[in-house]
CHARMM-style PDB file with segment names, atoms N, HN, CA, C and O in Angstrom:
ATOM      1  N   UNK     1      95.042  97.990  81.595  1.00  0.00      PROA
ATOM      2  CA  UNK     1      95.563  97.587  82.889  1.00  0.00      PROA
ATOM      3  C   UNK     1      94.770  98.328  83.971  1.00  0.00      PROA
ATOM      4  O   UNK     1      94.521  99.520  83.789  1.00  0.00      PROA
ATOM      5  N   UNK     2      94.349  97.701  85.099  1.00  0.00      PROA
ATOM      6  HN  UNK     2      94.552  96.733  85.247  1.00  0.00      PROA
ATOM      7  CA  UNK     2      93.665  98.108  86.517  1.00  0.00      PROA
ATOM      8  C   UNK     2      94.245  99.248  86.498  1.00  0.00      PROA
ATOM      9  O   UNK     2      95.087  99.481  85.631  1.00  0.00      PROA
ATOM     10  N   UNK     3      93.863 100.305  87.578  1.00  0.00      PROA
ATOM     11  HN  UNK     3      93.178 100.115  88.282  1.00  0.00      PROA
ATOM     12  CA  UNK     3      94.876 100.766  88.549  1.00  0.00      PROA
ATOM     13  C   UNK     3      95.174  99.763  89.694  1.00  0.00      PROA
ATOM     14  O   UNK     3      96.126 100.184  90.350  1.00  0.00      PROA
ATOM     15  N   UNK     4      94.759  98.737  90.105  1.00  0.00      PROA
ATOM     16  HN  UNK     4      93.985  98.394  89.572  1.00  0.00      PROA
ATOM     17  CA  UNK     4      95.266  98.061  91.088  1.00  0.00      PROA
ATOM     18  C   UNK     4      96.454  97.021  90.617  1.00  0.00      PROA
ATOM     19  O   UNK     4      97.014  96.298  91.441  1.00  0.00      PROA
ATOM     20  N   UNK     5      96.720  97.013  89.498  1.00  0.00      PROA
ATOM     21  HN  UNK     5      96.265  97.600  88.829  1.00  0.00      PROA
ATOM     22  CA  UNK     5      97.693  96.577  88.815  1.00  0.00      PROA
ATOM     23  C   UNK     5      98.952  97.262  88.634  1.00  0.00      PROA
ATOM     24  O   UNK     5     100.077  96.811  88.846  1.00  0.00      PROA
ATOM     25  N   UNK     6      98.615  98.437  88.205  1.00  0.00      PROA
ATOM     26  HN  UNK     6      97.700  98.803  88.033  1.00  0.00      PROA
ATOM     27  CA  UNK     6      99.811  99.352  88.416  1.00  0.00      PROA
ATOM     28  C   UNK     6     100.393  99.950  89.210  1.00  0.00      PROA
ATOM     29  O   UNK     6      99.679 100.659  89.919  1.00  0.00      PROA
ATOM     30  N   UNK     7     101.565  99.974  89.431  1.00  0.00      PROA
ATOM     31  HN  UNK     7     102.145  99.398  88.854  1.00  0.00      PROA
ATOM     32  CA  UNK     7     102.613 100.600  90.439  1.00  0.00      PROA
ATOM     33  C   UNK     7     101.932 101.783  90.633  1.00  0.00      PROA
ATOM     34  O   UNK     7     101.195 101.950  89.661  1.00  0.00      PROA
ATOM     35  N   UNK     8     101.797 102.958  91.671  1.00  0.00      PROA
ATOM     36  HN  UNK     8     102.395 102.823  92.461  1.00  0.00      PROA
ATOM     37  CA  UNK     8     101.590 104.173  91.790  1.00  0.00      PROA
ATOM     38  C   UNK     8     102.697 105.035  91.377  1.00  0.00      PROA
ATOM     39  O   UNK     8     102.575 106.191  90.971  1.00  0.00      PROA
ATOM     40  N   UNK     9     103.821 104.362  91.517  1.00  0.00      PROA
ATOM     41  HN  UNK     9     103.920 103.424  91.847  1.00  0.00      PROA
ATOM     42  CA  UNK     9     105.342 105.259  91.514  1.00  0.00      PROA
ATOM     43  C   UNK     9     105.111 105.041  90.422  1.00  0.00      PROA
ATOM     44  O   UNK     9     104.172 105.748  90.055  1.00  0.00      PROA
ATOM     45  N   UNK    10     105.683 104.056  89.234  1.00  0.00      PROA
ATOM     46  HN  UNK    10     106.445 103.482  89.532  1.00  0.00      PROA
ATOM     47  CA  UNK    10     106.150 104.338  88.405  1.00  0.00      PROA
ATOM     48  C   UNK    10     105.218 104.194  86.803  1.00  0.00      PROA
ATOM     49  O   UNK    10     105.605 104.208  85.634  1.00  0.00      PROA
ATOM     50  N   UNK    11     103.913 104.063  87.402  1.00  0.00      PROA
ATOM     51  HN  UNK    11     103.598 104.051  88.351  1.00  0.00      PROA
ATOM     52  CA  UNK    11     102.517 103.037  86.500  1.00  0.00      PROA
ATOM     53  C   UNK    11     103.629 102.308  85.761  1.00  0.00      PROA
ATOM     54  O   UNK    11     104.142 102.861  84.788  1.00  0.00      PROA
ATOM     55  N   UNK    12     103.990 101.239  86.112  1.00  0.00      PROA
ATOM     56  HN  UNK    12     103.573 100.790  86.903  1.00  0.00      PROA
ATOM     57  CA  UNK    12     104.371  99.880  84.817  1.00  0.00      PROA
ATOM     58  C   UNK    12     103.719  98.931  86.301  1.00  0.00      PROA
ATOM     59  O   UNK    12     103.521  98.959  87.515  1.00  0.00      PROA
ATOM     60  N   UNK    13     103.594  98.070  84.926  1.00  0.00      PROA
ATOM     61  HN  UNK    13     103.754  98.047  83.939  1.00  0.00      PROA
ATOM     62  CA  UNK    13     102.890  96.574  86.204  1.00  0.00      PROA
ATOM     63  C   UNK    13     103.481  95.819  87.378  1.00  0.00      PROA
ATOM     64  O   UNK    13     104.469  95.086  87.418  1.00  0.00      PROA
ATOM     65  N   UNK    14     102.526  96.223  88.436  1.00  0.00      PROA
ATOM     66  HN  UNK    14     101.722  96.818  88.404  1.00  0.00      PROA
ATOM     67  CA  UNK    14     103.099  95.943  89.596  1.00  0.00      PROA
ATOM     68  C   UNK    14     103.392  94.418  89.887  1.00  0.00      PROA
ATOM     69  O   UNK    14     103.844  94.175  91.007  1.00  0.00      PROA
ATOM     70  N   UNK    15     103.125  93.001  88.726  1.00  0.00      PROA
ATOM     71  HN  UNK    15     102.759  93.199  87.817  1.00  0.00      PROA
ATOM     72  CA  UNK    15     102.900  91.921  89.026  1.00  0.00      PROA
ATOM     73  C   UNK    15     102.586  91.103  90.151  1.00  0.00      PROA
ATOM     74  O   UNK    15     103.203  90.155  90.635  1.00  0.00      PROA
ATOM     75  N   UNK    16     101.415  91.694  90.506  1.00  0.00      PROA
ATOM     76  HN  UNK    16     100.913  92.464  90.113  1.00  0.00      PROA
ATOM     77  CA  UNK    16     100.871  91.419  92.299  1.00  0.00      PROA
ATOM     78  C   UNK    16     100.224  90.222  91.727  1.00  0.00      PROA
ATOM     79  O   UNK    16      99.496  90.295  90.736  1.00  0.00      PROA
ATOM     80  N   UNK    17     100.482  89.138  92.335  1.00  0.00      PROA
ATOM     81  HN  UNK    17     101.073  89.079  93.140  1.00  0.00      PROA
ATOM     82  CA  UNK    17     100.291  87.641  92.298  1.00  0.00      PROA
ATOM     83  C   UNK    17      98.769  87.573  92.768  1.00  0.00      PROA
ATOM     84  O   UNK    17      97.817  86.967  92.277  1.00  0.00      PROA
ATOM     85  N   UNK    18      98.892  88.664  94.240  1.00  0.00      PROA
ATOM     86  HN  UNK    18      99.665  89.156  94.639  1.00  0.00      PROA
ATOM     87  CA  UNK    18      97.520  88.255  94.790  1.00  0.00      PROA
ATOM     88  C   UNK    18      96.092  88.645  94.104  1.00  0.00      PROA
ATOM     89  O   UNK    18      95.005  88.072  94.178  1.00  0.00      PROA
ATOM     90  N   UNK    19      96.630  90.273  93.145  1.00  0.00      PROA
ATOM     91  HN  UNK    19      97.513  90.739  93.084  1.00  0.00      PROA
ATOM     92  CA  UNK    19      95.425  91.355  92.767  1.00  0.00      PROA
ATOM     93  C   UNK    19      95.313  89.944  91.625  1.00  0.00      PROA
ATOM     94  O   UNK    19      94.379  90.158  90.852  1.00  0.00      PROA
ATOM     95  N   UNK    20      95.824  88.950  91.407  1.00  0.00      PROA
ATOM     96  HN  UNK    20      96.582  88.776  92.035  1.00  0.00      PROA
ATOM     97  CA  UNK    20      95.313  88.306  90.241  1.00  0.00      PROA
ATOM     98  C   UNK    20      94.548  86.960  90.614  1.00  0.00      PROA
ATOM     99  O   UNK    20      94.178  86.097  89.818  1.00  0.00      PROA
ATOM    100  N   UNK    21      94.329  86.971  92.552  1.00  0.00      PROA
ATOM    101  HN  UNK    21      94.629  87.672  93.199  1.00  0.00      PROA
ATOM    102  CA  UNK    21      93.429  85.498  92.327  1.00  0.00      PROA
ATOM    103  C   UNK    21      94.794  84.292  93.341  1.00  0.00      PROA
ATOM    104  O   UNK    21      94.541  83.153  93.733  1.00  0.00      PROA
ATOM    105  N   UNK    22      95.632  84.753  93.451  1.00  0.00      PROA
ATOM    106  HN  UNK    22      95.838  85.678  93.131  1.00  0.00      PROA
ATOM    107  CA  UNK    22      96.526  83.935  93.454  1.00  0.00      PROA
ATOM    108  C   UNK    22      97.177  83.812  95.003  1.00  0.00      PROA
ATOM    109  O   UNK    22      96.662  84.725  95.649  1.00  0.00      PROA
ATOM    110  N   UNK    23      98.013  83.123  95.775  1.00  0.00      PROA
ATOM    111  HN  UNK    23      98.430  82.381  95.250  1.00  0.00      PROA
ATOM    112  CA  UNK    23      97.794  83.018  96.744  1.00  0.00      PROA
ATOM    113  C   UNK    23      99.055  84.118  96.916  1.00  0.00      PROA
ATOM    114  O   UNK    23      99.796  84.386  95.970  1.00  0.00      PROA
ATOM    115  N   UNK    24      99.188  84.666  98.128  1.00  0.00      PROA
ATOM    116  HN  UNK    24      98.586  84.448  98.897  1.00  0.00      PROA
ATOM    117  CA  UNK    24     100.239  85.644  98.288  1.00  0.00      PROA
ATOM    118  C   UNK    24     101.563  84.704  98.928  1.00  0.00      PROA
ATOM    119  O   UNK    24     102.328  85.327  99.665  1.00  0.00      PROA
ATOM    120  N   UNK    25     101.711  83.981  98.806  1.00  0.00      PROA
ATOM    121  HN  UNK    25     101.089  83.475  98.208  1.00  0.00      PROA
ATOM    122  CA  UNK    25     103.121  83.143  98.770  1.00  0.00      PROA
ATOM    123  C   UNK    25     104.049  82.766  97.209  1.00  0.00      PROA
ATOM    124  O   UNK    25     105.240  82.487  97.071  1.00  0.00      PROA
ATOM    125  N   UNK    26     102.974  82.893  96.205  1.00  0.00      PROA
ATOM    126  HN  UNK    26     102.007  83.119  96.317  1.00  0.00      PROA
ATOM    127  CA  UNK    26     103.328  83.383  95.106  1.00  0.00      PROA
ATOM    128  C   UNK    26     103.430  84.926  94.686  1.00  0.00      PROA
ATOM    129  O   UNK    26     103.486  85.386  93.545  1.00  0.00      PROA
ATOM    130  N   UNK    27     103.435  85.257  95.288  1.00  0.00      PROA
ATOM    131  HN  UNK    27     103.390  84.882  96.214  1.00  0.00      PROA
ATOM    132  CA  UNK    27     104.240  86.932  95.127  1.00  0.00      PROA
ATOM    133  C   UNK    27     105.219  87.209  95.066  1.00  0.00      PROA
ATOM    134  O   UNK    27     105.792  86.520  95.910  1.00  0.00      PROA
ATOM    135  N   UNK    28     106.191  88.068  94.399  1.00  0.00      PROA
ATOM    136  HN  UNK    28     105.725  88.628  93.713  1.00  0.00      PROA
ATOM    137  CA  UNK    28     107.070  88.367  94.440  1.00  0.00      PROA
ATOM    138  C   UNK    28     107.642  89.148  95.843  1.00  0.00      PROA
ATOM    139  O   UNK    28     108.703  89.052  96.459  1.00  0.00      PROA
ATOM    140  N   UNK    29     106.453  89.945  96.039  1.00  0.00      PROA
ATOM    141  HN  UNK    29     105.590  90.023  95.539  1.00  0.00      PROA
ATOM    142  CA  UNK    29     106.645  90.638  97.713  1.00  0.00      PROA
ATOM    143  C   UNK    29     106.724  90.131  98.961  1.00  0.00      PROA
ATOM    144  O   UNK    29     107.152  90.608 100.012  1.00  0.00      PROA
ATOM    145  N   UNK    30     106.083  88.736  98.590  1.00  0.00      PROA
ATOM    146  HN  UNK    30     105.735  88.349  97.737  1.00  0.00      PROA
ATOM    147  CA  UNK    30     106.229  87.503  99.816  1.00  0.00      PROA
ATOM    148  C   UNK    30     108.045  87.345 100.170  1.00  0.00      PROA
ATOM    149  O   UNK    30     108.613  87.075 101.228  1.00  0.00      PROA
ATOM    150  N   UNK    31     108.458  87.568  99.142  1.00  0.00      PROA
ATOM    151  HN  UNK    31     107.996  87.787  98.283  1.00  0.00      PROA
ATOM    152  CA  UNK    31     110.211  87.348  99.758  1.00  0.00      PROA
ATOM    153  C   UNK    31     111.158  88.514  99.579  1.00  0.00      PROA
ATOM    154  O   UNK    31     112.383  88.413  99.637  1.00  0.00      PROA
ATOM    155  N   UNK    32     110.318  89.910  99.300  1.00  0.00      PROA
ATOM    156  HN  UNK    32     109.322  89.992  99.252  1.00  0.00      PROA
ATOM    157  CA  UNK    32     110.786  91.121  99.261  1.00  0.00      PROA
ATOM    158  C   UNK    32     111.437  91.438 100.428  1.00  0.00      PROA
ATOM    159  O   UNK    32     111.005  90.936 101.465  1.00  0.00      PROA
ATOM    160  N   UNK    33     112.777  92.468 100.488  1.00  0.00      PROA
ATOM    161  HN  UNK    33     113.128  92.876  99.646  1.00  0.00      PROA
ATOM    162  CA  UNK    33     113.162  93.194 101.268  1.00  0.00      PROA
ATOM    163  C   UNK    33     112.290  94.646 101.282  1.00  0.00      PROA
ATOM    164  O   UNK    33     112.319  95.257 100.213  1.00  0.00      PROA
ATOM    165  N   UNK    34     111.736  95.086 102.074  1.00  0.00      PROA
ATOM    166  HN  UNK    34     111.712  94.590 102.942  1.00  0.00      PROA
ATOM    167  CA  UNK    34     111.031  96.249 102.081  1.00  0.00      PROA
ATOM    168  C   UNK    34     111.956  97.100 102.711  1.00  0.00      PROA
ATOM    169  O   UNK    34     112.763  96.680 103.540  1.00  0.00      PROA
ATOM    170  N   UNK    35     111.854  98.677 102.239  1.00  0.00      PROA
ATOM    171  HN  UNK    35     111.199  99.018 101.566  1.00  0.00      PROA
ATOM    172  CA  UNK    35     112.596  99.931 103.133  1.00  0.00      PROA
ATOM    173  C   UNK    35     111.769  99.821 104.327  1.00  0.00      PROA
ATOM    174  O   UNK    35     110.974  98.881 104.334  1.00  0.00      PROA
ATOM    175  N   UNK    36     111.803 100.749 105.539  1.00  0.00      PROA
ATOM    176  HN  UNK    36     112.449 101.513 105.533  1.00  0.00      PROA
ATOM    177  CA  UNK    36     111.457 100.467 106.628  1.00  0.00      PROA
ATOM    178  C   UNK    36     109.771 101.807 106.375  1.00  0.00      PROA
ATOM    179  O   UNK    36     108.799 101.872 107.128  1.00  0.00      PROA
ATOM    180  N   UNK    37     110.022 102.659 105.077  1.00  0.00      PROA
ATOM    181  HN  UNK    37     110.811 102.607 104.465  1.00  0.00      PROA
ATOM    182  CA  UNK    37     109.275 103.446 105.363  1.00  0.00      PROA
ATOM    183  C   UNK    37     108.710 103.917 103.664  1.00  0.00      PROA
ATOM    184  O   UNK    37     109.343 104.707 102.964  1.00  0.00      PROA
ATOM    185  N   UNK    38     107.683 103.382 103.323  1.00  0.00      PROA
ATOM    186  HN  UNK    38     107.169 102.740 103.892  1.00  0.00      PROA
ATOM    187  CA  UNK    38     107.120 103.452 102.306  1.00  0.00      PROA
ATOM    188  C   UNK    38     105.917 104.547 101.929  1.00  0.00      PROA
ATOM    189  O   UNK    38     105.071 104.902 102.750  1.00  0.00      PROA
ATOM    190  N   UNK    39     105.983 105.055 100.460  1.00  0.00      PROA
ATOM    191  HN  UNK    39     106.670 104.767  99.792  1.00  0.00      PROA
ATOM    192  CA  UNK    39     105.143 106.176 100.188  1.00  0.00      PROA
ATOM    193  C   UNK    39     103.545 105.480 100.655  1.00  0.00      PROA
ATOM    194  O   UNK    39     103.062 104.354 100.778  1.00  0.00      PROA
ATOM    195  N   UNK    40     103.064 107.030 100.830  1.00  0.00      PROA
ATOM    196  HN  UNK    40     103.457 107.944 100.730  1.00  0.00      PROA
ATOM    197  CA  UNK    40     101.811 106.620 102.159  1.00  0.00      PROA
ATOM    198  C   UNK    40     100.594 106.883 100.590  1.00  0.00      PROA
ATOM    199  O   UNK    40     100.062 107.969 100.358  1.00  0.00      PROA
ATOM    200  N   UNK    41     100.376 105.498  99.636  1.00  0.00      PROA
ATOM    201  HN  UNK    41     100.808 104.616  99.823  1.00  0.00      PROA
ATOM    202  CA  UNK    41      99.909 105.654  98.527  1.00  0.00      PROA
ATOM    203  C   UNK    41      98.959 103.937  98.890  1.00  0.00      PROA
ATOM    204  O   UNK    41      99.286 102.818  98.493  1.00  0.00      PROA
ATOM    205  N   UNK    42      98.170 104.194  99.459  1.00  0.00      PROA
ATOM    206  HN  UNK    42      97.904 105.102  99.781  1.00  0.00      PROA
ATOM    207  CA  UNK    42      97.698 102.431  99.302  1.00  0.00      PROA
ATOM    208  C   UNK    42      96.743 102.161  98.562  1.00  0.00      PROA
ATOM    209  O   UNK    42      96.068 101.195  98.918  1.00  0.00      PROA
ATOM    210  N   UNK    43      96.360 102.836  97.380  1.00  0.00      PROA
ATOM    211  HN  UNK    43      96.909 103.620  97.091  1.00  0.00      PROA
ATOM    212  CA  UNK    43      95.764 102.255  96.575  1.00  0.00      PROA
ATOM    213  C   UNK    43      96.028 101.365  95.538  1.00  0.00      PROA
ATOM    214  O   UNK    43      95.239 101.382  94.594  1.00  0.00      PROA
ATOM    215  N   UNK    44      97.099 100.481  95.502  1.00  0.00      PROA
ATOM    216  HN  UNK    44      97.741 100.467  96.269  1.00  0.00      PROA
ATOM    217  CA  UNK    44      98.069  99.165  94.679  1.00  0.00      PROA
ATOM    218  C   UNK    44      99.185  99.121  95.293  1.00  0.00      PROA
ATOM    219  O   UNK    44      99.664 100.044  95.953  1.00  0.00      PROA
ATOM    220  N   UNK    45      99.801  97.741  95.061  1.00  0.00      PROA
ATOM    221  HN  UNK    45      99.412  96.991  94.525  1.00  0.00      PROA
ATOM    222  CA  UNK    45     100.873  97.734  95.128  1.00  0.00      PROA
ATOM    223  C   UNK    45     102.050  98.333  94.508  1.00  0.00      PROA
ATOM    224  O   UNK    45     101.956  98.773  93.362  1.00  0.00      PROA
ATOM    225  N   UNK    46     103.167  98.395  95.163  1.00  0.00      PROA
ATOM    226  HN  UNK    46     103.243  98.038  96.093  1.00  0.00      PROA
ATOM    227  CA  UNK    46     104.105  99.202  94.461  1.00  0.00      PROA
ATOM    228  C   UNK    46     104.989  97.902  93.393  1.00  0.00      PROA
ATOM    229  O   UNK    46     104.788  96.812  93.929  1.00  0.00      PROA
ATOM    230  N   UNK    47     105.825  97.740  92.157  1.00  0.00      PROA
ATOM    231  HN  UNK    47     105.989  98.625  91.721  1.00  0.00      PROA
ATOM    232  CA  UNK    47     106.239  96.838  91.731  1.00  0.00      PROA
ATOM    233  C   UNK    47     107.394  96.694  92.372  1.00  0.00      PROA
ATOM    234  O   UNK    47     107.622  97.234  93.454  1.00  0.00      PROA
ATOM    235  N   UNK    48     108.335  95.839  91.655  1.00  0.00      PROA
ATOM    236  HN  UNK    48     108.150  95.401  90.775  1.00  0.00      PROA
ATOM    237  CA  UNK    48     109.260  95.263  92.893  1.00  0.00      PROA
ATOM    238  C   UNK    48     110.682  96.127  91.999  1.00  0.00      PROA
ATOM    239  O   UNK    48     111.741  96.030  92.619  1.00  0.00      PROA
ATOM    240  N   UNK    49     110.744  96.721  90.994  1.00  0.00      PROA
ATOM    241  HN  UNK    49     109.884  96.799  90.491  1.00  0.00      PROA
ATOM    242  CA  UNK    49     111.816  98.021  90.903  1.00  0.00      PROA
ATOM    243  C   UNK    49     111.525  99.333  91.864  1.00  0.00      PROA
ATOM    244  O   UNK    49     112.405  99.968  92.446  1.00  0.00      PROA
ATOM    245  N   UNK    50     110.756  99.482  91.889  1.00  0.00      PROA
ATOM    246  HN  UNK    50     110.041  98.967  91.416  1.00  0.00      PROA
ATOM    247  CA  UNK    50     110.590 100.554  92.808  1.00  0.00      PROA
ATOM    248  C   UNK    50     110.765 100.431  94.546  1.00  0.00      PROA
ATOM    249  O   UNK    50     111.000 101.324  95.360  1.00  0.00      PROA
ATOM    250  N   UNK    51     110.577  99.134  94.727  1.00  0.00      PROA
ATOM    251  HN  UNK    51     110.387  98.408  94.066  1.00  0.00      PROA
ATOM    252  CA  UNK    51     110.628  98.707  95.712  1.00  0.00      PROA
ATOM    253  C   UNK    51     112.395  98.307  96.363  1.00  0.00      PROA
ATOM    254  O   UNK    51     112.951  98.441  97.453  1.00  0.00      PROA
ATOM    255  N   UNK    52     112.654  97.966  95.500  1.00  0.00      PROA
ATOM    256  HN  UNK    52     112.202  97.857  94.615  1.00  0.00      PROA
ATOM    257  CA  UNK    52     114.381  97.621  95.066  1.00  0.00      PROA
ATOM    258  C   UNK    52     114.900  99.353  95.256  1.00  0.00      PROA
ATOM    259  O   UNK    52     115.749  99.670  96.090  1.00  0.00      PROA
ATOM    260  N   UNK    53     114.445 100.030  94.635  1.00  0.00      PROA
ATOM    261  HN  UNK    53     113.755  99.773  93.958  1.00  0.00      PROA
ATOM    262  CA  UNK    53     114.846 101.316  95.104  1.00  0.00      PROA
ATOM    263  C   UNK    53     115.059 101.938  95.934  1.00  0.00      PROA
ATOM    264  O   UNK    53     116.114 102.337  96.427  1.00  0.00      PROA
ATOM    265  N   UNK    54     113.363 102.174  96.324  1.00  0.00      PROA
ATOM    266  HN  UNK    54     112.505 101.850  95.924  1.00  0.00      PROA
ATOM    267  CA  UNK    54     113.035 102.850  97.650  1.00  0.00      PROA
ATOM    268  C   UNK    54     114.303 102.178  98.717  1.00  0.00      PROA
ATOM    269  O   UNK    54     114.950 102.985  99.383  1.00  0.00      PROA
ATOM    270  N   UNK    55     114.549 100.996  98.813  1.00  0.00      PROA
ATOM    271  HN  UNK    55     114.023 100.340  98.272  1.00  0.00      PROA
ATOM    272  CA  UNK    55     115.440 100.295  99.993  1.00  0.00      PROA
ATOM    273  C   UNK    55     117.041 100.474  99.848  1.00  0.00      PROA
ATOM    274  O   UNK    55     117.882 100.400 100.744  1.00  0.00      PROA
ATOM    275  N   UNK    56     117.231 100.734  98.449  1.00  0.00      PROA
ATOM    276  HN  UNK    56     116.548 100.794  97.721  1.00  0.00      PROA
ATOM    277  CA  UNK    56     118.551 101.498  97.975  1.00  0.00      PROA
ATOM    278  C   UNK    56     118.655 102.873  99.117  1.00  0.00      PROA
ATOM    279  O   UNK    56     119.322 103.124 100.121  1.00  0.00      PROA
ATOM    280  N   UNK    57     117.820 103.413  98.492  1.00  0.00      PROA
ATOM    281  HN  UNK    57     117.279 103.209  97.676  1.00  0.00      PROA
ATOM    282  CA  UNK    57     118.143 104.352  98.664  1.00  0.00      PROA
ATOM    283  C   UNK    57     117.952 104.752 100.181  1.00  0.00      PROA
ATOM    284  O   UNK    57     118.406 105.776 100.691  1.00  0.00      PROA
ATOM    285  N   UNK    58     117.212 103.787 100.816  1.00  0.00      PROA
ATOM    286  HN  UNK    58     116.843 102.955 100.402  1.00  0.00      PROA
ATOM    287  CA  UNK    58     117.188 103.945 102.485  1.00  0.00      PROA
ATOM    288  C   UNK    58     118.863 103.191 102.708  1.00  0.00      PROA
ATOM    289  O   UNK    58     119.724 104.055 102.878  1.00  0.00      PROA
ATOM    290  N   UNK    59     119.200 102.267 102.719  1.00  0.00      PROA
ATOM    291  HN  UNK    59     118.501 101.565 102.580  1.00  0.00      PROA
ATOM    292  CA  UNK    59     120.152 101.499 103.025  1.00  0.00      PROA
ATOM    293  C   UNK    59     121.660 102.495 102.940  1.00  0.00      PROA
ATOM    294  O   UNK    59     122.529 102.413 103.807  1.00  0.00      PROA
ATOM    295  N   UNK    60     121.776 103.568 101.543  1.00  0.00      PROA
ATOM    296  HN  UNK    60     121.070 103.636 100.839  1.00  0.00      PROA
ATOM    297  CA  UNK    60     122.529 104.397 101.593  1.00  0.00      PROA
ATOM    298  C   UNK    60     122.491 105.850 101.948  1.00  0.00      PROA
ATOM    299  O   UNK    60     123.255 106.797 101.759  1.00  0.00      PROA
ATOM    300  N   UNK    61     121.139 105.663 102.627  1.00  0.00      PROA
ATOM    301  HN  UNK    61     120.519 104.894 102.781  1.00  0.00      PROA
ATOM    302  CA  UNK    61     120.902 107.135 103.378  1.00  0.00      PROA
ATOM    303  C   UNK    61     121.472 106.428 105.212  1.00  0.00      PROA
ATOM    304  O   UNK    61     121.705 107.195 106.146  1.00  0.00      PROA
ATOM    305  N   UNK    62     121.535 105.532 105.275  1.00  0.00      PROA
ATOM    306  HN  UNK    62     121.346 104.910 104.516  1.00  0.00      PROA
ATOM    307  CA  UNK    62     122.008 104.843 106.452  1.00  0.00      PROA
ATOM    308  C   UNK    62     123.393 104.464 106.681  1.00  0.00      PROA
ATOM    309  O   UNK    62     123.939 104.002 107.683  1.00  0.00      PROA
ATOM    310  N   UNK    63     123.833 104.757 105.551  1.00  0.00      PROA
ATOM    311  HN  UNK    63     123.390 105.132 104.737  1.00  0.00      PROA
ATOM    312  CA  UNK    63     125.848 104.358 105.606  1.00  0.00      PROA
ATOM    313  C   UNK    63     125.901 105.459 105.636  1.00  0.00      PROA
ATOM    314  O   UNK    63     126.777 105.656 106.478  1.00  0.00      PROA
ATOM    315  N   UNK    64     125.416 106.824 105.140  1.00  0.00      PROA
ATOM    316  HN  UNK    64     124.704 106.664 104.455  1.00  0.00      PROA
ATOM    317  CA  UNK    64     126.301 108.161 104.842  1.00  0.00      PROA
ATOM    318  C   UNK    64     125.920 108.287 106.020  1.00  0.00      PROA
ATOM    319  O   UNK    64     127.031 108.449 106.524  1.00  0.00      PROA
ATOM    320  N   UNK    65     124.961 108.362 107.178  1.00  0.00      PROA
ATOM    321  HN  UNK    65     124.058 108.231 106.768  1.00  0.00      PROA
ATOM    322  CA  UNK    65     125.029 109.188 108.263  1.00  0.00      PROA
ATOM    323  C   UNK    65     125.727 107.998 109.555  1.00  0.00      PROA
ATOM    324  O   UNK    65     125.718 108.356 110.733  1.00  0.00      PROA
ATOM    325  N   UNK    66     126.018 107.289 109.351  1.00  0.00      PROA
ATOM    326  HN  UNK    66     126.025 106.999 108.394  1.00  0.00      PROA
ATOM    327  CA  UNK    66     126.633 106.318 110.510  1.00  0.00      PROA
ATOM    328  C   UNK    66     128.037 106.852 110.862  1.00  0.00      PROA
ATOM    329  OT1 UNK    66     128.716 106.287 111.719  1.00  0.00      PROA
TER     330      UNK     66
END
């Protein structure tokens, strides 16, 4: 597997539609919710569990302090 294939967070496959040729409306990230503030890692995409996370865990760092 690339490294541009693999997640940085977690190395399992980031299934980036685009790193494969493909148009980025077939991405999974094309209809992602993103956190507002992502690890400053841009060498691949991140996969979409980690991504599911990262926004967890913003979304409930945002109810506990409201």
């Amino acid at each position: 597997m690339s490294e541009k294939s693999q997640c940085p967070l977690c190395e399992r496959a980031n299934l980036c539609a685009f790193e494969t040729g493909k148009s980025i409306e077939d991405c999974w990230c094309h209809y992602a919710h993103f956190p507002k503030k992502l690890p400053e890692r841009p060498d691949a995409c991140l996969c979409a569990d980690c991504v599911a996370r990262l926004a967890k865990a913003e979304r409930l760092a945002l109810k506990l302090t409201e």
